[in-house]
C-alpha positions as CSV (number, residue, x, y, z in Angstrom):
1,X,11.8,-3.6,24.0
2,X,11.2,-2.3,20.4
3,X,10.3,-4.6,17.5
4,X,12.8,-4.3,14.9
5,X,11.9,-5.0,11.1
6,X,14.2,-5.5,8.6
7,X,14.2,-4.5,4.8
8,X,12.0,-7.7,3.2
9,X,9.4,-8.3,6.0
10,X,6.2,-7.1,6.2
11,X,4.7,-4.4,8.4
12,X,2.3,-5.6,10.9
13,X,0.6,-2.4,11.7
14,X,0.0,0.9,9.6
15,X,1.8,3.5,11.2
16,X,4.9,5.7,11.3
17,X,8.6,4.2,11.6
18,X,11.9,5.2,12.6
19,X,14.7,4.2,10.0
20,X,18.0,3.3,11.2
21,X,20.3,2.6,8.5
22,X,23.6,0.3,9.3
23,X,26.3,2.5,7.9
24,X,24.7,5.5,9.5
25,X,25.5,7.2,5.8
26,X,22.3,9.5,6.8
27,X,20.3,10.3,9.6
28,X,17.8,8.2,11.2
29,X,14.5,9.4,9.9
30,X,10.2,8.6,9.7
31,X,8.5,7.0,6.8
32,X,5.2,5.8,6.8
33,X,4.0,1.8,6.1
34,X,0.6,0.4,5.3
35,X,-0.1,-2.9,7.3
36,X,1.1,-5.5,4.6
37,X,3.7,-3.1,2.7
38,X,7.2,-4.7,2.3
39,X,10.0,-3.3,4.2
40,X,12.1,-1.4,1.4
41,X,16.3,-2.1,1.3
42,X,18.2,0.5,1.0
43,X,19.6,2.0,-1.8
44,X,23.5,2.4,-0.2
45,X,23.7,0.1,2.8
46,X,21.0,-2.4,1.3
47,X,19.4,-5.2,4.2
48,X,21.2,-3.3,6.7
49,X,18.7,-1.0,7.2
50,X,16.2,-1.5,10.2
51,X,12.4,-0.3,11.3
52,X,11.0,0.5,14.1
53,X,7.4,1.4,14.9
54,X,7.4,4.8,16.2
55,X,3.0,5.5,16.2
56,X,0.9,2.8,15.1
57,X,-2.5,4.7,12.9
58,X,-5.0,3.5,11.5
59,X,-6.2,4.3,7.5
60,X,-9.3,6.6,7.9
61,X,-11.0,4.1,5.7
62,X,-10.4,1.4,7.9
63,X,-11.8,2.9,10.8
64,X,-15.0,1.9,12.2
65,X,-16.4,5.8,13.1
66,X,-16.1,6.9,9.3
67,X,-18.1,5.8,6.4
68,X,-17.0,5.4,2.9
69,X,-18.0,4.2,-0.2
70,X,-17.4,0.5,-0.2
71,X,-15.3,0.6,-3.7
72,X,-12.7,3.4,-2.5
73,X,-11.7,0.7,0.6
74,X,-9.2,-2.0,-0.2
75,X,-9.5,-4.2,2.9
76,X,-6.2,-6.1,2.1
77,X,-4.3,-3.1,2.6
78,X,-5.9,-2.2,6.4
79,X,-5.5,-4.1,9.6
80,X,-9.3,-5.1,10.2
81,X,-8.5,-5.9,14.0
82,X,-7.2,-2.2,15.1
83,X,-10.9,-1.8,16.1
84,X,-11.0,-0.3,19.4
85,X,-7.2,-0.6,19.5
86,X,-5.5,2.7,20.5
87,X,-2.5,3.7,18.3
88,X,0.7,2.7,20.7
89,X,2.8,6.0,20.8
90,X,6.3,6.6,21.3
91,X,8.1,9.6,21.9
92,X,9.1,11.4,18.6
93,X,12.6,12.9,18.9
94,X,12.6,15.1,16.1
């Protein structure tokens, strides 16, 4: 089963997310999230809008295979533990 997030909680994992808004006023559609962003309400149907991870990703920065000046990362806004973790994929239907 899918892990739904709603508008005021925090992501848990960087990645791309299907929006399903409550009043179905627009389509569902993708928006990215940074692991600790803040789940946004909507600006017509408010809390009733819902997330759901659709491809978890890791921030180039915060992977272990690339190197970068320590100053450009900001490690409170990567997952440190993706490490080794392969991004969960689900079927995009576009």
């Amino acid at each position: 089963m899918t892990e739904v997030f709603r508008q005021g909680s925090k992501a848990q994992l960087s990645g791309v997310y299907k929006v399903i808004h409550h009043r179905k006023h627009v389509a569902p559609h993708y928006v990215t999230m940074l692991f600790g962003d803040i789940f946004p309400p909507c600006l017509k149907c408010s809390s009733g809008v819902r997330f759901e991870l659709a491809i978890s990703a890791v921030h180039a920065n915060a992977h272990h295979i690339f190197s970068v000046p320590r100053e450009s990362v900001r490690s409170d806004r990567f997952m440190p533990s993706h490490r080794g973790t392969p991004p969960i994929e689900a079927p995009l239907k576009w």
